[in-house]
C-alpha positions in Angstrom: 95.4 148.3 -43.0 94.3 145.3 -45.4 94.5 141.7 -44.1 96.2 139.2 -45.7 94.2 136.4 -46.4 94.6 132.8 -45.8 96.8 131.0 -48.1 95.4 127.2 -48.8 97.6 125.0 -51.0 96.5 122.0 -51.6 98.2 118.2 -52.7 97.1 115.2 -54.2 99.9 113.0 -53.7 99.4 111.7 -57.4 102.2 109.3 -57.7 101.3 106.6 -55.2 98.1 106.6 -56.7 99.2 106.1 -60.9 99.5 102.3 -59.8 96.1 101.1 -60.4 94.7 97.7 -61.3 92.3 94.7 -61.7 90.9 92.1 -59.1 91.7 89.5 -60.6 88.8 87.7 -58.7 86.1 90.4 -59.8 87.9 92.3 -62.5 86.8 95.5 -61.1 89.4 98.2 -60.5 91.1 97.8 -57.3 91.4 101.2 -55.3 95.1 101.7 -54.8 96.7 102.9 -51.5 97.1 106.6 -51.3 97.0 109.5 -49.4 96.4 113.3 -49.1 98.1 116.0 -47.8 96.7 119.7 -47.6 98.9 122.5 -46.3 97.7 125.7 -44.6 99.8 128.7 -44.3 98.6 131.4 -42.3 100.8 134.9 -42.5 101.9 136.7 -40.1 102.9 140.2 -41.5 104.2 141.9 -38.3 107.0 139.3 -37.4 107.3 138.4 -41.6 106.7 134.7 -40.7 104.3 132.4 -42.0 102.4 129.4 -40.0 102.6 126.5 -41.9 100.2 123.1 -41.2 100.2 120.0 -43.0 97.3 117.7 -42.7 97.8 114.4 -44.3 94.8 111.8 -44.0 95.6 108.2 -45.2 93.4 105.0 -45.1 96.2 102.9 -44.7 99.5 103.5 -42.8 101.2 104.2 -46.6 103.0 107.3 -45.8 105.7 105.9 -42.8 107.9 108.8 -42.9 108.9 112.6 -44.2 112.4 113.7 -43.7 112.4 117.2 -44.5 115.6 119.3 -44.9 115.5 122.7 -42.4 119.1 124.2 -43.1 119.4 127.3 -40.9 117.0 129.0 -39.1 114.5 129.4 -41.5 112.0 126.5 -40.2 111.1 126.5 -36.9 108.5 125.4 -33.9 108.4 121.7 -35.2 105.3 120.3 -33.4 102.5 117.6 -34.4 100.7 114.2 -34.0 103.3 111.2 -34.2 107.0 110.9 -34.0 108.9 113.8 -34.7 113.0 113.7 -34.4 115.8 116.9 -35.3 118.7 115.4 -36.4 120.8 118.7 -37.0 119.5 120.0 -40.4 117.0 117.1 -41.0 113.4 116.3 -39.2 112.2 112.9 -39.1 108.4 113.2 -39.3 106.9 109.6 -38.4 103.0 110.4 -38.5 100.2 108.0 -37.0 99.1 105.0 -39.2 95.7 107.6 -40.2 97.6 110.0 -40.7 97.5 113.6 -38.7 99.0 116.9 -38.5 102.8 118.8 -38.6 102.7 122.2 -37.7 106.1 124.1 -38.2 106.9 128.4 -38.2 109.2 130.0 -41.4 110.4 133.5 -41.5 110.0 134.9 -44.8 111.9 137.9 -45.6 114.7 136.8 -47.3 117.5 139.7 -48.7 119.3 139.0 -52.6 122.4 140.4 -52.5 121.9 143.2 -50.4 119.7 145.1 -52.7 116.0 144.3 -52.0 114.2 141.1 -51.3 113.4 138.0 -53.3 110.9 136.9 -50.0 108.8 140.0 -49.0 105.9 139.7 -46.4 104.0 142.9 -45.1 101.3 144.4 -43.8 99.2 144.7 -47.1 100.6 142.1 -49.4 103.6 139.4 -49.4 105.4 137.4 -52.6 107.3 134.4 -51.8 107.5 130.6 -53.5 106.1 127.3 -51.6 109.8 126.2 -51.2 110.5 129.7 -48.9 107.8 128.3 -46.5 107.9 124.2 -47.0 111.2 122.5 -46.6 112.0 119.8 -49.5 111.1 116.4 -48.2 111.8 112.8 -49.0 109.1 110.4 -48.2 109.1 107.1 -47.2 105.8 104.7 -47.8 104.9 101.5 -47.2 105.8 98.6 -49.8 103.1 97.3 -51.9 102.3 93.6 -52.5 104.0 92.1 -56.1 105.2 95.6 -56.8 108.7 96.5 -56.7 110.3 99.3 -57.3 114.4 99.8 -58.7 117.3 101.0 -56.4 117.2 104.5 -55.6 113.6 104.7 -56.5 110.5 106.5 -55.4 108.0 104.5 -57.0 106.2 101.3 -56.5 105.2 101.2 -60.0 106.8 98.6 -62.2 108.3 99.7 -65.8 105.5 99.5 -67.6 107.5 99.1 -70.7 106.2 102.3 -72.8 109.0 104.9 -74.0 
């Protein structure tokens, strides 16, 4: 019986960081606030489930919140460092101001129609996207001084006025 081995995704959480800029004082390039998050995911071919870890380390306290969506029974065995609420289909991830860890279950065998799989994990080999195993997520960060960002936005960036 082969192994499966470890699955390591990784994330640079790029679009905090596309804000950069001079001190004004020094005229050397500020470092803007950011942060990193790195997810494990660690099969488990006899129950079809994967273990799924996300480490997020952070300077600042920039990243305040995650709500990730968990319709189903998909996600489970929500556990980590910080605040973490279930609200029926939504989790409130509040992590420490340094960031830390969310670790969470998914089953991963998923039928299409009846007629085979579109999520397969087995013994020797498994096939299934990032979003099978990480629930979508909004993010919440902290606000940025003289930035703003528009309604409904993401981004701290300001237009920067190029097409």
């Amino acid at each position: 019986m082969a192994l499966l081995r470890v699955l390591v995704l990784s994330l640079l959480m790029a679009p905090v960081m596309a804000c950069g800029g001079s001190s004004p004082e020094t005229g050397a390039a500020e470092t803007p606030p950011a942060y990193e998050i790195d997810y494990r995911v660690t099969p488990d071919p006899g129950d079809a489930t994967v273990a799924v870890e996300l480490d997020l380390r952070q300077r600042s306290h920039l990243l305040r919140e995650v709500r990730f969506r968990t319709p189903g029974n998909r996600f489970t065995d929500f556990e980590g460092d910080g605040e973490i609420t279930r609200d029926g289909n939504l989790l409130t991830w509040r992590p420490p101001a340094t960031g830390g860890t969310l670790r969470w279950e998914a089953a991963v065998l998923h039928r299409r129609n009846g007629n085979g799989y579109d999520a397969w994990l087995g013994e020797s080999w498994g096939l299934f996207r990032a979003e099978d195993i990480i629930p979508s997520a909004a993010t919440r960060t902290a606000p940025r001084k003289g930035r703003t960002a528009s309604p409904g936005s993401h981004s701290t960036c300001p237009p920067t006025g190029r097409p």
